[in-house]
NUTORTI-384532 format. One line per 3 residues: number of its first residue (from 1); their letters; for each residue z, y, x negated of N, C-alpha, C. Coordinates in steps of 0.2 Angstrom, whole numbers. Layout:
BEGIN
NUM> A> Z/Y/X/Z/Y/X/Z/Y/X | ...
***
This chain:
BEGIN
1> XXX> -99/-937/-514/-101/-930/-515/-97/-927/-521 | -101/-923/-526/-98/-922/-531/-95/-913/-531 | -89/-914/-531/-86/-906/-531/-82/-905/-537
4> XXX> -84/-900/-539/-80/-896/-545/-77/-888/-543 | -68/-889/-544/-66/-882/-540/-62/-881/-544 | -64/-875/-547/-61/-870/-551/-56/-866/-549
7> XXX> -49/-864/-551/-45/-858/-550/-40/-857/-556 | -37/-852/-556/-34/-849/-560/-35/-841/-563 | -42/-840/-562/-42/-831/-562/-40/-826/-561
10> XXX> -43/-821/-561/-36/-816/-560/-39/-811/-564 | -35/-806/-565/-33/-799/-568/-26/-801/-575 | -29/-797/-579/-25/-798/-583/-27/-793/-591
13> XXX> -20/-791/-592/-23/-782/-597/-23/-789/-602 | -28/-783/-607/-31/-785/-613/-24/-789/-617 | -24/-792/-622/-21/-797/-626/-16/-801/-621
16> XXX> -18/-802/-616/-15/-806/-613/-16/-814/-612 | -15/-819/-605/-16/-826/-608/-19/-827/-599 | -23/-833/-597/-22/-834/-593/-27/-843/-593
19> XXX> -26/-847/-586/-23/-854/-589/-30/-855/-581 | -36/-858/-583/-41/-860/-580/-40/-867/-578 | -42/-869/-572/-42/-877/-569/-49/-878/-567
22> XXX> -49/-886/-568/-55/-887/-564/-56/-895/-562 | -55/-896/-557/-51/-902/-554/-60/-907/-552 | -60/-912/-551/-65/-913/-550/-66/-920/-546
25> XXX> -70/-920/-544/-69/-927/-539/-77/-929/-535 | -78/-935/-536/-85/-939/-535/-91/-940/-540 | -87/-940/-545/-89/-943/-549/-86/-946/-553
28> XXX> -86/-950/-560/-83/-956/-563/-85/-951/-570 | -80/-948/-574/-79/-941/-577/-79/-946/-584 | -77/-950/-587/-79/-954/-594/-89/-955/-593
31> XXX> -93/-953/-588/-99/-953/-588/-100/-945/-591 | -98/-943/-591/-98/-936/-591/-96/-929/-598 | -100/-927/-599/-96/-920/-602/-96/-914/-596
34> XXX> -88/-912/-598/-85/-906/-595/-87/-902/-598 | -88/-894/-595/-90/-889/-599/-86/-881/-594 | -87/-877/-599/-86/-870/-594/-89/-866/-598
37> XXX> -93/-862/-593/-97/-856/-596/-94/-850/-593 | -97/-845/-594/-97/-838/-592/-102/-836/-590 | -100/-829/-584/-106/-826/-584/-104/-817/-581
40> XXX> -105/-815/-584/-104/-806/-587/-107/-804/-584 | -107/-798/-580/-112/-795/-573/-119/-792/-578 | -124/-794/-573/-130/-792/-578/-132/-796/-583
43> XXX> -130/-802/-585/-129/-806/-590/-130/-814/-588 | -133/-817/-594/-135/-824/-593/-127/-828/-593 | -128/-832/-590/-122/-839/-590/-123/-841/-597
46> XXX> -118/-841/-601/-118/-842/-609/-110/-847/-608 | -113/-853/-614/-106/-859/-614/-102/-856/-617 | -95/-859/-616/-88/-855/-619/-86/-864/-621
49> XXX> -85/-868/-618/-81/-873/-621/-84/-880/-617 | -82/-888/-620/-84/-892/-618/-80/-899/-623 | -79/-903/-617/-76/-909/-619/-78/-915/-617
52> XXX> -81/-918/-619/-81/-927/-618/-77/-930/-618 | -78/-933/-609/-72/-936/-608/-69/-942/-611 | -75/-945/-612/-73/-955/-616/-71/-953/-621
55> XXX> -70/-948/-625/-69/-948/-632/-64/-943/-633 | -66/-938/-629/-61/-932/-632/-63/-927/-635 | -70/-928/-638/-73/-923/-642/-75/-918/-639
58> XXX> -72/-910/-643/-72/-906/-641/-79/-900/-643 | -80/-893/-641/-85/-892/-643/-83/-883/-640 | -83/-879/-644/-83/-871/-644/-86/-867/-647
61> XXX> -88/-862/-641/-93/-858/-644/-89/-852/-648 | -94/-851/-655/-91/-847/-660/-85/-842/-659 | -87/-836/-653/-82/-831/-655/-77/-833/-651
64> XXX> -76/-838/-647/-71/-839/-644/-66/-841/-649 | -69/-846/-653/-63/-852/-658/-56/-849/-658 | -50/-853/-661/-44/-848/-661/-41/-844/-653
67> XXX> -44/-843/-649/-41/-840/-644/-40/-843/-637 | -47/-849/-638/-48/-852/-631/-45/-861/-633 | -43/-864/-630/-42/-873/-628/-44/-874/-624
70> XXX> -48/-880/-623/-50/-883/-615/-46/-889/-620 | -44/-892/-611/-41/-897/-612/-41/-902/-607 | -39/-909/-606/-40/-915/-600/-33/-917/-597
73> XXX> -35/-919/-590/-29/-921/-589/-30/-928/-586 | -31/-933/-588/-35/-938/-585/-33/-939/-577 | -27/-939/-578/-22/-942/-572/-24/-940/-566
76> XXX> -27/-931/-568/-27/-927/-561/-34/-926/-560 | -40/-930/-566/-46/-928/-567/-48/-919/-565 | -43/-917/-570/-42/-910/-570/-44/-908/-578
79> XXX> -48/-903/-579/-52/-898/-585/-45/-893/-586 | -42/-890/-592/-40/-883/-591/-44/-880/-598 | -43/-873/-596/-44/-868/-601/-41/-864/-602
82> XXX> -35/-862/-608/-31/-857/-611/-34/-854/-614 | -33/-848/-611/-36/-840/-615/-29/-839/-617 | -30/-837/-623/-24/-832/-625/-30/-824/-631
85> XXX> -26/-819/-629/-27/-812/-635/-34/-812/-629 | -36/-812/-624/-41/-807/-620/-40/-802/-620 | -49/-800/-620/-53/-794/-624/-54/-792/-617
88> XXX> -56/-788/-615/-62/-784/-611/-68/-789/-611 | -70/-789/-616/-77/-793/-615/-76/-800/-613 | -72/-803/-612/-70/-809/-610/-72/-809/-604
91> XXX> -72/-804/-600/-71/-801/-591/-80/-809/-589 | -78/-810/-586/-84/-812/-583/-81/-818/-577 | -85/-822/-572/-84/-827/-567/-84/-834/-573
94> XXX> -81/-837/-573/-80/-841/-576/-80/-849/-571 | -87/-853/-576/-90/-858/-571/-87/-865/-574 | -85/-871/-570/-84/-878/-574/-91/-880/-571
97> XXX> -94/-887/-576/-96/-889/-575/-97/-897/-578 | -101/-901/-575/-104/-908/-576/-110/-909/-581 | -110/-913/-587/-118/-914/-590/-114/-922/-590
100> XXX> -121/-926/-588/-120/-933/-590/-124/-936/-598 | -126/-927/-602/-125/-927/-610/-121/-926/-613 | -122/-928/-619/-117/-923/-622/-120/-917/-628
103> XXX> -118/-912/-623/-124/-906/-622/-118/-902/-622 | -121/-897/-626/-118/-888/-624/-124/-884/-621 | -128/-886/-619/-135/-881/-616/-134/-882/-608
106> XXX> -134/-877/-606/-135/-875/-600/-139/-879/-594 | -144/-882/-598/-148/-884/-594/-147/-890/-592 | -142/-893/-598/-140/-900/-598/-137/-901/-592
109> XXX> -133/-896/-588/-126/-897/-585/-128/-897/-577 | -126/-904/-576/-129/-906/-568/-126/-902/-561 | -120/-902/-562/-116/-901/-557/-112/-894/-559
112> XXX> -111/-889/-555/-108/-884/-555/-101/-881/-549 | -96/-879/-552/-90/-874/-547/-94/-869/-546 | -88/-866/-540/-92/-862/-537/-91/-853/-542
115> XXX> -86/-856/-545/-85/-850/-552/-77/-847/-549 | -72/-845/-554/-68/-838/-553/-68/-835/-559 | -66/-828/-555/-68/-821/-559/-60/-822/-563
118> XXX> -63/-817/-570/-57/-816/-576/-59/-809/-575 | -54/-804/-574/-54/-798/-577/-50/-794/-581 | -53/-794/-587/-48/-791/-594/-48/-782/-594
121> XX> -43/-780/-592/-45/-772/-589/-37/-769/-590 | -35/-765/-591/-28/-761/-592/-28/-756/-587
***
């Protein structure tokens, strides 16, 4: 059975930093691209970042660049995601996820967490 379990959200005032996980277990993760999206109340699930795991390559959506890392940690078959300088509009549930492409579309991505909430608010 395949799970992907997210933590790390929170509250957190604007230009601040905070350190996403996404641990993953029942599947065999070099099959796979890792990703994390977002999804803002009232608003579509939109990608924020993405990594293939057999290789390394990396993948980030535009206004993120500069602010956000994802990164691996094989050992722990762990995803993380540094925010650093969050905005307000950062705010949203933040979801990991599975494509056995190597896809940044939505539709691609097989397997999903259950999401934590980020909120950038003062």
């Amino acid at each position: 059975q395949v799970q992907l379990v997210e933590s790390g959200g929170g509250l957190v005032q604007p230009g601040g930093s905070l350190r996403l996980s996404c641990t993953a277990s029942g599947l065999t993760l070099n099959s796979y691209t890792m990703g994390w999206f977002r999804q803002a109340p009232e608003k579509e699930r939109v990608f924020v970042a993405a990594i293939t795991w057999s290789n390394g390559n990396i993948y980030y959506q535009d206004s993120v660049k500069g602010r956000i890392t994802i990164s691996r940690d094989n050992a722990k078959n762990t995803m993380h995601l540094q925010m650093n300088r969050l905005k307000p509009e950062d705010t949203a549930v933040y979801y990991c996820a599975a494509s056995p492409s190597r896809s940044i579309r939505r539709e691609s991505y097989d397997y999903w967490g259950q999401g934590t909430q980020v909120t950038v608010s003062s």
